[in-house]
C-alpha positions in Angstrom: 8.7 0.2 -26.6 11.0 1.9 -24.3 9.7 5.5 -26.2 6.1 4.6 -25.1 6.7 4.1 -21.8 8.8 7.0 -21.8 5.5 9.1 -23.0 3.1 7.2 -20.8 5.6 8.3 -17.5 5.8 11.8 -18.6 1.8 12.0 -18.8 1.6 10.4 -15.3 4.0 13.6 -13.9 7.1 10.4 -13.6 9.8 12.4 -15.4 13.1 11.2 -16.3 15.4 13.1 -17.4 19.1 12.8 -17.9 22.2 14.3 -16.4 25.3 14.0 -17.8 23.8 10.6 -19.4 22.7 9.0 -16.3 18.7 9.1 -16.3 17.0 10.8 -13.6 13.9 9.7 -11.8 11.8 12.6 -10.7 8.3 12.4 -9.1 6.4 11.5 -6.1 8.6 14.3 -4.0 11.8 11.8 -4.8 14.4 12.9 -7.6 17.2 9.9 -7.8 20.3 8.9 -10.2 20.2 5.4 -9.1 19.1 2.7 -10.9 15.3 2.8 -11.3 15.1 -0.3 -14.2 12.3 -1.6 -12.5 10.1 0.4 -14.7 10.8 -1.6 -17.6 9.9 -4.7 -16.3 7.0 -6.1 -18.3 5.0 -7.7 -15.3 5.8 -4.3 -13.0 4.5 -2.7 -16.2 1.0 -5.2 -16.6 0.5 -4.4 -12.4 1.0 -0.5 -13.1 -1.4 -1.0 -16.0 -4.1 -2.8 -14.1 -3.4 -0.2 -10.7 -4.3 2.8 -13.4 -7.4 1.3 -14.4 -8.5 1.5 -10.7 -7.6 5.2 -10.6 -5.6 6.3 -12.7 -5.0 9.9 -11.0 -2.1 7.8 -8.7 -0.1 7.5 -11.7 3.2 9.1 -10.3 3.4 6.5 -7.2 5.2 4.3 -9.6 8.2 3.7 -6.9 5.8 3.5 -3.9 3.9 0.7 -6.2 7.3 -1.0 -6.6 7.8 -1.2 -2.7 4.2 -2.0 -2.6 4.9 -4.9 -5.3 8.2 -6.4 -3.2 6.3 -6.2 0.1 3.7 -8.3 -1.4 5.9 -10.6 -3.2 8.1 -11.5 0.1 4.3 -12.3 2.2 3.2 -14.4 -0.6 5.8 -16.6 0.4 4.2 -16.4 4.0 0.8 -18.6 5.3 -1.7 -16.1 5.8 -4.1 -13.7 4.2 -3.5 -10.0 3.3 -5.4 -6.6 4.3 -5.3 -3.4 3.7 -6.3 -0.2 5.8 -6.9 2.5 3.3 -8.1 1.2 -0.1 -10.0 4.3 -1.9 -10.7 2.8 -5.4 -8.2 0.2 -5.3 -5.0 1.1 -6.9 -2.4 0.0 -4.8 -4.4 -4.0 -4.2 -5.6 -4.2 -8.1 -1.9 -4.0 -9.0 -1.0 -6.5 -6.2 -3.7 -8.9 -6.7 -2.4 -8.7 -11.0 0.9 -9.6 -10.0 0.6 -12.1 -7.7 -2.2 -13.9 -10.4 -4.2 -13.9 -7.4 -6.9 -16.1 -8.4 -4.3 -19.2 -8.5 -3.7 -17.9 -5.2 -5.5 -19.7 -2.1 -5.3 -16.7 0.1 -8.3 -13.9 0.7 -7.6 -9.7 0.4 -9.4 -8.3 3.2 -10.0 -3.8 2.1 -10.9 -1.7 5.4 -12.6 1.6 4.0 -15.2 4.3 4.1 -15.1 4.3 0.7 -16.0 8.0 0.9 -12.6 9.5 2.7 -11.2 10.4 5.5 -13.1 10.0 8.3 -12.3 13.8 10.0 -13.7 13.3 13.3 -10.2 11.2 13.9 -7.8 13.4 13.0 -6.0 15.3 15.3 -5.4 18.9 15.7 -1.8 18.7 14.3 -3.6 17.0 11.3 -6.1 19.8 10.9 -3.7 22.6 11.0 -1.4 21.0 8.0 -4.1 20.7 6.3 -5.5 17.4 6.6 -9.3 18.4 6.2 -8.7 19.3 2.5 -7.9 15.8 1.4 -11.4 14.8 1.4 -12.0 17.0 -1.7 -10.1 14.5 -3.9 -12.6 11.8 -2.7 -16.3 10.9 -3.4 -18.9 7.9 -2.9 -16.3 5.4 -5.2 -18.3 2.1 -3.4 -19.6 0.8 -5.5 -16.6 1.9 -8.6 -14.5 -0.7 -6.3 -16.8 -3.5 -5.6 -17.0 -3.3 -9.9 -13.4 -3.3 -9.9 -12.6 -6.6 -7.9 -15.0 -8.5 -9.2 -12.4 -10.2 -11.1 -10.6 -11.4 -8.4 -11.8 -14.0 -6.4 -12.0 -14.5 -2.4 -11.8 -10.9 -2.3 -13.9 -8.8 1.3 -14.3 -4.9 1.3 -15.8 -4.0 4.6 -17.1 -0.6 4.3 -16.8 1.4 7.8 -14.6 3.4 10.0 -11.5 2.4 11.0 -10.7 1.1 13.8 -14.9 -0.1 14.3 -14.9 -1.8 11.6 -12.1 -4.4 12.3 -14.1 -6.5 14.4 -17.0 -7.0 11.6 -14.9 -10.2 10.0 -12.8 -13.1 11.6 -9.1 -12.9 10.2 -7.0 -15.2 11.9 -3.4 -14.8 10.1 -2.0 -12.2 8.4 0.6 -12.2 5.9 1.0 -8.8 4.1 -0.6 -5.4 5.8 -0.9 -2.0 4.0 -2.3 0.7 6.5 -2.8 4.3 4.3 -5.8 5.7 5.8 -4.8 9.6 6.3 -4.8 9.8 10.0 -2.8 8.9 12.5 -5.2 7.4 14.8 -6.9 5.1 12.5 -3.4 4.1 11.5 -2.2 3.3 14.7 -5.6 1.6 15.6 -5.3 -0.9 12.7 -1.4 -2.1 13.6 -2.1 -2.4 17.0 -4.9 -5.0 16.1 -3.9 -6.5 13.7 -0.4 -7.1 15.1 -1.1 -10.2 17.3 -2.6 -11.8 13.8 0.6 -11.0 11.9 2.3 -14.4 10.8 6.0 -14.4 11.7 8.1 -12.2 9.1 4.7 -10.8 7.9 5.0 -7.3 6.2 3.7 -4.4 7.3 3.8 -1.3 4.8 2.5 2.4 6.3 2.3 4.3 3.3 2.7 7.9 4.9 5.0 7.1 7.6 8.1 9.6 6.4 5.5 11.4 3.8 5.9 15.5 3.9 3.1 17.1 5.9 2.5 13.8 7.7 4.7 14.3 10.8 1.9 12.9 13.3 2.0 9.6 12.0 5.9 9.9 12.3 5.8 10.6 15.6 3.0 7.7 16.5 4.4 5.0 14.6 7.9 5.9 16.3 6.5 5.3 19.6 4.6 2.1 18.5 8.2 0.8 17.3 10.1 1.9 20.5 6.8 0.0 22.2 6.7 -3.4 20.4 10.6 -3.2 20.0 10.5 -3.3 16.4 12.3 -0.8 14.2 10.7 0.9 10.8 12.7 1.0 7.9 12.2 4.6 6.5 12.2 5.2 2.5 12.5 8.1 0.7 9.3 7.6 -1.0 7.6 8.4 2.4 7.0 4.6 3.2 7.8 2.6 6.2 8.0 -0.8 6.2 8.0 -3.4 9.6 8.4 -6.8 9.9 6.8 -9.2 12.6 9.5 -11.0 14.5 9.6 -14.9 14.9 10.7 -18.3 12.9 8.9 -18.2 9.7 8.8 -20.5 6.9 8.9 -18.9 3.9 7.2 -21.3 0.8 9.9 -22.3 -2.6 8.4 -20.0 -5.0 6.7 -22.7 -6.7 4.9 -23.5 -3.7 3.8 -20.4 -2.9 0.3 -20.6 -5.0 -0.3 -24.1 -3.5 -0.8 -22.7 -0.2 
Protein backbone atom coordinates (compact mmCIF):
# COMPACT_ATOMS: atom_id res chain seq x y z
CA UNK A 1 0.00 0.00 0.00
CA UNK A 2 2.57 2.28 1.29
CA UNK A 3 4.57 1.69 -2.44
CA UNK A 4 1.46 2.95 -4.18
CA UNK A 5 1.11 5.94 -2.53
CA UNK A 6 4.65 6.40 -2.74
CA UNK A 7 4.14 6.22 -6.80
CA UNK A 8 0.92 8.26 -6.78
CA UNK A 9 3.10 11.25 -4.72
CA UNK A 10 5.87 11.08 -7.00
CA UNK A 11 3.49 11.55 -10.13
CA UNK A 12 1.73 14.49 -8.29
CA UNK A 13 5.59 16.32 -8.18
CA UNK A 14 5.22 15.36 -3.81
CA UNK A 15 8.65 13.70 -3.52
CA UNK A 16 10.10 12.03 -0.60
CA UNK A 17 13.10 11.16 -0.43
CA UNK A 18 15.42 10.03 2.33
CA UNK A 19 18.40 11.43 4.18
CA UNK A 20 20.40 9.53 6.20
CA UNK A 21 16.96 7.37 6.72
CA UNK A 22 14.77 10.12 7.76
CA UNK A 23 12.19 10.70 4.84
CA UNK A 24 12.02 13.99 3.26
CA UNK A 25 8.97 15.89 2.16
CA UNK A 26 9.66 17.96 -0.81
CA UNK A 27 7.05 19.92 -2.88
CA UNK A 28 4.81 22.91 -2.82
CA UNK A 29 8.17 25.24 -2.35
CA UNK A 30 8.51 23.42 1.33
CA UNK A 31 11.29 20.60 1.76
CA UNK A 32 10.95 19.23 5.56
CA UNK A 33 12.49 16.16 7.84
CA UNK A 34 9.70 16.39 10.20
CA UNK A 35 7.17 14.11 10.55
CA UNK A 36 4.77 14.31 7.66
CA UNK A 37 2.64 10.73 8.51
CA UNK A 38 -0.39 12.52 7.74
CA UNK A 39 -0.11 11.18 4.26
CA UNK A 40 -0.82 7.87 5.22
CA UNK A 41 -3.87 8.39 6.85
CA UNK A 42 -6.60 6.51 5.00
CA UNK A 43 -9.48 9.31 5.39
CA UNK A 44 -6.59 12.29 4.49
CA UNK A 45 -6.03 9.84 1.66
CA UNK A 46 -10.05 9.32 0.53
CA UNK A 47 -10.22 13.62 0.82
CA UNK A 48 -6.98 13.81 -1.39
CA UNK A 49 -8.60 11.32 -3.66
CA UNK A 50 -11.94 13.09 -3.97
CA UNK A 51 -9.90 16.84 -4.16
CA UNK A 52 -7.97 15.22 -7.37
CA UNK A 53 -11.08 14.38 -9.08
CA UNK A 54 -11.99 18.07 -8.98
CA UNK A 55 -8.67 19.06 -10.58
CA UNK A 56 -6.32 17.01 -10.35
CA UNK A 57 -3.43 19.45 -11.64
CA UNK A 58 -3.24 20.68 -7.55
CA UNK A 59 -1.91 17.40 -6.73
CA UNK A 60 1.34 18.74 -4.90
CA UNK A 61 -0.78 20.98 -2.30
CA UNK A 62 -0.96 17.86 -0.24
CA UNK A 63 0.33 19.77 3.08
CA UNK A 64 -1.73 22.99 2.27
CA UNK A 65 -4.85 20.34 1.94
CA UNK A 66 -3.82 18.96 5.40
CA UNK A 67 -3.99 22.58 6.96
CA UNK A 68 -7.07 23.00 4.85
CA UNK A 69 -8.40 19.58 6.41
CA UNK A 70 -7.55 20.72 10.31
CA UNK A 71 -9.02 24.18 9.78
CA UNK A 72 -12.17 22.61 8.70
CA UNK A 73 -12.20 19.91 11.20
CA UNK A 74 -11.77 22.48 14.34
CA UNK A 75 -15.14 24.85 12.61
CA UNK A 76 -17.10 21.80 12.35
CA UNK A 77 -17.14 21.84 15.91
CA UNK A 78 -18.37 25.59 15.55
CA UNK A 79 -22.39 26.66 14.86
CA UNK A 80 -22.22 28.24 11.54
CA UNK A 81 -21.89 27.63 7.83
CA UNK A 82 -18.67 27.70 5.83
CA UNK A 83 -17.53 29.81 2.59
CA UNK A 84 -14.96 30.06 0.53
CA UNK A 85 -13.50 33.06 -1.62
CA UNK A 86 -11.62 31.45 -4.38
CA UNK A 87 -13.01 28.02 -5.48
CA UNK A 88 -11.81 27.38 -9.26
CA UNK A 89 -12.97 23.82 -9.84
CA UNK A 90 -13.30 22.89 -6.43
CA UNK A 91 -10.30 21.07 -5.04
CA UNK A 92 -9.70 22.45 -1.84
CA UNK A 93 -14.02 22.22 -0.75
CA UNK A 94 -14.62 18.63 -2.53
CA UNK A 95 -11.87 17.24 -0.20
CA UNK A 96 -13.47 19.15 2.76
CA UNK A 97 -16.98 18.46 2.14
CA UNK A 98 -15.47 14.21 1.74
CA UNK A 99 -14.11 14.48 5.02
CA UNK A 100 -16.43 16.06 6.99
CA UNK A 101 -19.28 13.40 5.27
CA UNK A 102 -20.96 16.61 4.64
CA UNK A 103 -24.23 15.41 3.67
CA UNK A 104 -24.80 14.14 7.56
CA UNK A 105 -23.85 17.58 8.11
CA UNK A 106 -26.68 20.30 8.76
CA UNK A 107 -24.47 23.12 7.64
CA UNK A 108 -24.47 24.92 3.96
CA UNK A 109 -20.87 25.60 1.74
CA UNK A 110 -21.23 28.89 0.36
CA UNK A 111 -18.25 29.08 -3.16
CA UNK A 112 -17.60 32.94 -4.18
CA UNK A 113 -16.16 32.75 -7.88
CA UNK A 114 -15.85 33.92 -11.38
CA UNK A 115 -15.44 30.65 -12.33
CA UNK A 116 -13.27 31.91 -15.18
CA UNK A 117 -10.11 33.52 -13.05
CA UNK A 118 -8.82 36.28 -11.84
CA UNK A 119 -10.64 39.09 -12.23
CA UNK A 120 -7.48 41.59 -13.44
CA UNK A 121 -9.08 44.79 -13.22
CA UNK A 122 -8.34 44.37 -9.18
CA UNK A 123 -5.05 43.68 -9.08
CA UNK A 124 -2.71 46.12 -8.19
CA UNK A 125 0.36 47.33 -9.89
CA UNK A 126 2.68 45.44 -7.48
CA UNK A 127 0.52 42.42 -8.64
CA UNK A 128 0.97 43.08 -12.37
CA UNK A 129 4.66 43.59 -12.22
CA UNK A 130 5.31 39.92 -10.38
CA UNK A 131 3.46 38.63 -12.76
CA UNK A 132 0.05 38.23 -11.61
CA UNK A 133 -1.67 38.68 -15.16
CA UNK A 134 -0.22 35.37 -16.36
CA UNK A 135 -2.15 33.22 -13.88
CA UNK A 136 -5.26 33.49 -15.90
CA UNK A 137 -3.67 31.22 -18.55
CA UNK A 138 -4.05 28.20 -16.20
CA UNK A 139 -7.87 28.99 -16.07
CA UNK A 140 -10.95 28.70 -18.40
CA UNK A 141 -14.95 28.69 -18.33
CA UNK A 142 -14.82 25.53 -15.46
CA UNK A 143 -18.79 26.68 -14.44
CA UNK A 144 -20.43 24.51 -15.18
CA UNK A 145 -17.27 21.42 -14.49
CA UNK A 146 -18.00 22.59 -10.73
CA UNK A 147 -21.68 22.87 -10.54
CA UNK A 148 -21.30 18.87 -11.95
CA UNK A 149 -18.88 18.29 -9.35
CA UNK A 150 -21.00 19.19 -6.15
CA UNK A 151 -23.88 17.88 -7.10
CA UNK A 152 -23.20 15.20 -4.73
CA UNK A 153 -23.20 17.25 -1.91
CA UNK A 154 -26.10 18.62 -0.62
CA UNK A 155 -27.03 22.31 0.71
CA UNK A 156 -24.22 23.37 -1.32
CA UNK A 157 -24.47 27.60 -3.21
CA UNK A 158 -21.82 28.76 -5.86
CA UNK A 159 -22.51 32.31 -6.59
CA UNK A 160 -20.78 33.14 -9.69
CA UNK A 161 -19.47 36.88 -9.77
CA UNK A 162 -16.66 39.20 -8.73
CA UNK A 163 -15.53 39.49 -5.52
CA UNK A 164 -16.23 41.71 -3.41
CA UNK A 165 -19.89 42.44 -5.58
CA UNK A 166 -20.95 39.39 -5.31
CA UNK A 167 -21.09 38.98 -1.51
CA UNK A 168 -24.17 40.73 -0.98
CA UNK A 169 -26.21 38.43 -3.67
CA UNK A 170 -26.99 35.69 -0.58
CA UNK A 171 -27.90 36.17 3.19
CA UNK A 172 -25.20 34.39 5.36
CA UNK A 173 -25.69 35.04 8.82
CA UNK A 174 -22.85 32.89 10.74
CA UNK A 175 -19.84 31.74 9.70
CA UNK A 176 -17.81 28.93 10.89
CA UNK A 177 -14.85 28.10 8.52
CA UNK A 178 -13.56 30.83 5.78
CA UNK A 179 -11.04 30.03 2.93
CA UNK A 180 -10.21 33.38 0.99
CA UNK A 181 -7.67 32.23 -2.26
CA UNK A 182 -8.70 34.49 -4.88
CA UNK A 183 -5.26 35.86 -6.40
CA UNK A 184 -5.46 39.46 -5.43
CA UNK A 185 -5.03 41.32 -2.71
CA UNK A 186 -7.99 43.47 -2.95
CA UNK A 187 -10.57 40.86 -3.40
CA UNK A 188 -8.94 39.16 -0.55
CA UNK A 189 -9.01 41.83 1.75
CA UNK A 190 -12.70 42.74 0.59
CA UNK A 191 -13.98 39.27 1.52
CA UNK A 192 -12.43 39.23 5.38
CA UNK A 193 -13.49 42.55 6.06
CA UNK A 194 -17.17 41.37 5.30
CA UNK A 195 -17.31 38.60 6.29
CA UNK A 196 -15.57 39.27 9.63
CA UNK A 197 -18.57 40.65 11.63
CA UNK A 198 -20.41 37.09 10.54
CA UNK A 199 -17.56 35.02 11.86
CA UNK A 200 -18.86 32.86 14.85
CA UNK A 201 -16.49 33.17 17.89
CA UNK A 202 -13.17 30.95 17.34
CA UNK A 203 -14.30 30.69 13.63
CA UNK A 204 -11.28 29.87 11.19
CA UNK A 205 -10.12 31.89 8.72
CA UNK A 206 -7.55 30.32 6.20
CA UNK A 207 -5.82 32.90 3.43
CA UNK A 208 -4.12 30.52 1.22
CA UNK A 209 -1.41 32.99 -0.17
CA UNK A 210 -0.76 34.97 2.70
CA UNK A 211 3.33 34.09 3.13
CA UNK A 212 3.17 32.46 -0.63
CA UNK A 213 6.48 33.49 -2.84
CA UNK A 214 5.64 36.25 -5.35
CA UNK A 215 2.56 37.26 -3.21
CA UNK A 216 4.14 39.94 -1.05
CA UNK A 217 0.89 42.38 -1.53
CA UNK A 218 -1.36 40.24 0.23
CA UNK A 219 1.45 40.02 2.98
CA UNK A 220 1.57 43.46 3.42
CA UNK A 221 -2.57 43.89 3.36
CA UNK A 222 -3.41 41.21 5.60
CA UNK A 223 -0.64 42.55 8.05
CA UNK A 224 -2.33 45.79 8.33
CA UNK A 225 -5.77 44.17 8.60
CA UNK A 226 -4.25 42.16 11.69
CA UNK A 227 -2.55 45.20 13.36
CA UNK A 228 -6.29 46.82 12.54
CA UNK A 229 -8.70 44.24 14.10
CA UNK A 230 -5.93 43.34 16.68
CA UNK A 231 -5.72 39.86 15.60
CA UNK A 232 -2.47 38.14 14.86
CA UNK A 233 -1.88 35.53 11.63
CA UNK A 234 -0.24 32.52 12.18
CA UNK A 235 2.28 32.22 9.19
CA UNK A 236 3.13 28.57 7.79
CA UNK A 237 5.65 27.56 5.65
CA UNK A 238 3.37 26.32 3.17
CA UNK A 239 2.44 29.99 2.34
CA UNK A 240 -0.81 29.86 4.47
CA UNK A 241 -2.05 32.04 7.15
CA UNK A 242 -4.46 31.11 9.39
CA UNK A 243 -6.73 33.73 11.95
CA UNK A 244 -9.04 33.07 14.42
CA UNK A 245 -12.18 35.23 15.55
CA UNK A 246 -11.91 36.20 19.11
CA UNK A 247 -14.80 35.50 21.74
CA UNK A 248 -16.35 32.59 24.04
CA UNK A 249 -17.16 29.78 21.74
CA UNK A 250 -18.72 26.58 22.32
CA UNK A 251 -17.08 24.08 20.57
CA UNK A 252 -19.72 20.73 19.92
CA UNK A 253 -18.39 16.82 21.53
CA UNK A 254 -17.38 15.37 18.36
CA UNK A 255 -20.32 13.28 18.28
CA UNK A 256 -22.42 16.24 18.25
CA UNK A 257 -20.96 17.93 15.76
CA UNK A 258 -23.17 16.46 12.71
CA UNK A 259 -26.38 17.03 14.89
CA UNK A 260 -25.94 20.58 14.63
Amino acid sequence: MKSVLKKLLDFLGVRLTRIDGIKRYDSDGMQTLHNHEFLDDPKYQVALARALMADPTLGFMTWRLHVALWAASHAVRLGGDFVECGVNRGFLASAIMKYLDWNSLDRSFFLFDTFQGIATELLSSEEINAGRLSFNKQYSDCYKDAVDNFSEFQRVNLIRGRVPESLSSIHIDNVAFLSIDMNSAKADVAAFEFFWPKLAPCAVVLIDDYAYSGFEKTYSSFNDIAQQYGVPILSLPTGQGIMLKGGSGTFLPENRAKET
